[in-house]
N, C-alpha and C positions, 0 to 999 in steps of 0.2 A: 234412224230407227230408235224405239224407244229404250232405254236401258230397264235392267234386271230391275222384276218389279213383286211384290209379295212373296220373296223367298224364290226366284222361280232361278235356275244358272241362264248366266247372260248367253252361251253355246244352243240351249233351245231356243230360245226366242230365233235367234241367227238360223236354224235349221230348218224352223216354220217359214220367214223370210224367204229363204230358198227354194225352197216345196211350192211356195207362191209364188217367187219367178219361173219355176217351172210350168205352172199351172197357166200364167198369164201369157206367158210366150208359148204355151203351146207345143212346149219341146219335148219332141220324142225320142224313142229307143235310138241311140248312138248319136246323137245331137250332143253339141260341148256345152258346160257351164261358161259364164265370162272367167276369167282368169285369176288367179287368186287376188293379186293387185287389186283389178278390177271390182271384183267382189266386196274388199277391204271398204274402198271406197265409195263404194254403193252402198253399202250397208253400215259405215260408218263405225267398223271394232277394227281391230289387233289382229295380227295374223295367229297369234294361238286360239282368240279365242273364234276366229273362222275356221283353223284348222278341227277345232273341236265339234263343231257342228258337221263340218266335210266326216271328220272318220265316224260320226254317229251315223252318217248318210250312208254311207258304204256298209258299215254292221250290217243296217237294215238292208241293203240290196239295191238303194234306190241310184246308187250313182257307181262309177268305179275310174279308179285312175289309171289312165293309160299312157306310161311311158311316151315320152315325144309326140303326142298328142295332144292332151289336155284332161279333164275330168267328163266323160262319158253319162249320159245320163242311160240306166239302164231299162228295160220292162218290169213294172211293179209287180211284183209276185208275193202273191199270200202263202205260198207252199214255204217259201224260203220261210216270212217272219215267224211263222207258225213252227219249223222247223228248229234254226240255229237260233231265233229270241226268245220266244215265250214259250217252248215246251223247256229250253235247258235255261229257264230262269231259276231251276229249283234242282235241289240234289234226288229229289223223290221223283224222277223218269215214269216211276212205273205210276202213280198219279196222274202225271203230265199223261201218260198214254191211255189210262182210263177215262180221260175227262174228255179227251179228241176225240173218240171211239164212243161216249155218249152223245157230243154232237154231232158226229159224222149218222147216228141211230135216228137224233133228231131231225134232221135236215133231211133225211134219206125218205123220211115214212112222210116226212111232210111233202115231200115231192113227187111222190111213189104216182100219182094222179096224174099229173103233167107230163110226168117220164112214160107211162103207157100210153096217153093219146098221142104223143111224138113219133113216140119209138118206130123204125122204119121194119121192112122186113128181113134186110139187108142187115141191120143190126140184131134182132133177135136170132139169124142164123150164124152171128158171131159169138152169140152168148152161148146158142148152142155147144159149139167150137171149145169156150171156155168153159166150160161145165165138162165136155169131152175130157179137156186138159186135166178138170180137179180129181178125174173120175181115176185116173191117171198118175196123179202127182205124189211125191212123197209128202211123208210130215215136212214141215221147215218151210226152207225158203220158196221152197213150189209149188206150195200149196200158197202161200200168201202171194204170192204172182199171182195165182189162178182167181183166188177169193177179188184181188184187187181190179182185175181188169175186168171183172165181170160187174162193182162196182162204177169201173169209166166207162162201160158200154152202155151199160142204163141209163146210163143219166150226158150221153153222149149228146144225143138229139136236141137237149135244152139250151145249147151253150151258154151256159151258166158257170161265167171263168171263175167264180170266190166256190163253188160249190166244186168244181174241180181242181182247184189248189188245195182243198181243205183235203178233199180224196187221196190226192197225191202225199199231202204233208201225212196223213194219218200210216198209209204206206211207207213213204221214208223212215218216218221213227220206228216203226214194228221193225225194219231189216234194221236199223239201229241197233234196237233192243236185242235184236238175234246174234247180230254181231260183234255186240262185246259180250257174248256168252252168257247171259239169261235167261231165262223162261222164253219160250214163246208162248207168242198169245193162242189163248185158245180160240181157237175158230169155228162158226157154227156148221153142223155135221155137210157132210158132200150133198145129202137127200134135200135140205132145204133149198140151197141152192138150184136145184133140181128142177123142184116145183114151182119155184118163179116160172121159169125160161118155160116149163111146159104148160102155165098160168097164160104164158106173151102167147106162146104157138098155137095156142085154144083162142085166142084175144077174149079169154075170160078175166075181166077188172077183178071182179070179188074175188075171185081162186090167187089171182097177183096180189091183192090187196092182206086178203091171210095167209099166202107164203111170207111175204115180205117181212108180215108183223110175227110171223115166226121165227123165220132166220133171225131175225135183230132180239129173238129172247133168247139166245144160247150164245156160249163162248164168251168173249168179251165184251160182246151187247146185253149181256143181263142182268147186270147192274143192277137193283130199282132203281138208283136216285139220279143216272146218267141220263135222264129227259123220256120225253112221248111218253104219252100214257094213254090207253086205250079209254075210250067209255064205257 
């Protein structure tokens, strides 16, 4: 392997290496790495500075050790990095949570199209369900359950795994933020939500299309500068 090269730690390069044996062997969820040994001399460093790439592996979620086994190769999950790396890269959470909650605006109104020609009917009378739920919930944490799952029902039919990690990571941090004692997020009123699901049950696109871009201007989607912008 080549050594540390424009400034770059010799632990990265060792960790792309590996990401690549993965990729070229094809190894899936609960599949072992070779061995540390092994590794060593494959890849031709030091066991620290392998060990340094392994525990960068595991931060990210991509691998995990398993006592009398070996090192486990995990399922790649964007909820996770999205979660414990790059939203707590910073001491300002409450940023980190306005910028998810802009792309989560973004990605949502871009997809709003494709989620209504999918959507089954089996699924919009689950939305209903969830809407029943908001109709229902207190402020807090159940009302962000109800808001959440009414976002994983929508966008169910696309199986679009980066578009539902990103869903989920955006929920994780809100019950986060709740739970070390913060603000909760403001969330757009029970009505908007309303008028989607009754946009789906009309299978009127346009009525879907102006709820949608409704809900995402109130509460913590109304930002201006967190993305979509109408013409």
């Amino acid at each position: 392997m080549e050594r540390s090269h424009h400034g770059e730690k010799l632990y990265m390069q060792v960790f792309r290496e590996i990401r690549q044996y993965m990729v070229d062997n094809n190894l899936q969820r609960g599949d072992l790495l070779p061995t540390e040994q092994q590794l060593c001399q494959k890849l031709g460093v030091s066991r620290n500075v392998l060990r340094e790439a392994i525990k960068s592996m595991e931060v990210m979620g991509l691998i995990e050790a398993c006592p009398g086994r070996g090192t486990e190769v995990r399922e790649f999950n964007l909820e996770f990095i999205l979660q414990n790396v790059l939203c707590f890269s910073s001491d300002d959470m409450a940023q980190r949570r306005d910028e998810l909650a802009g792309l989560q605006k973004t990605l949502e109104l871009s997809y709003m199209r494709p989620a209504f020609q999918n959507i089954s009917r089996e699924d919009v009378a689950k939305l209903r369900a969830c809407v029943n739920d908001l109709n229902v919930a207190e402020q807090g944490e159940e009302a962000l359950q109800a808001h959440h799952a009414i976002h994983q029902v929508l966008f169910r039919a696309l199986d679009n795994r980066v578009l539902r990690d990103l869903l989920n990571a955006v929920d994780g941090l809100q019950r986060t933020w709740q739970k070390e004692g913060c603000q909760t997020p403001e969330l757009p009123e029970k009505e908007r939500a309303e008028a989607i699901v009754r946009a789906l049950e009309e299978y009127n696109f346009q009525a879907f299309a102006q709820a949608m871009v409704a809900y995402f201007s109130r509460g913590i989607f109304a930002r201006k500068d967190n993305g979509y912008y109408e013409d």
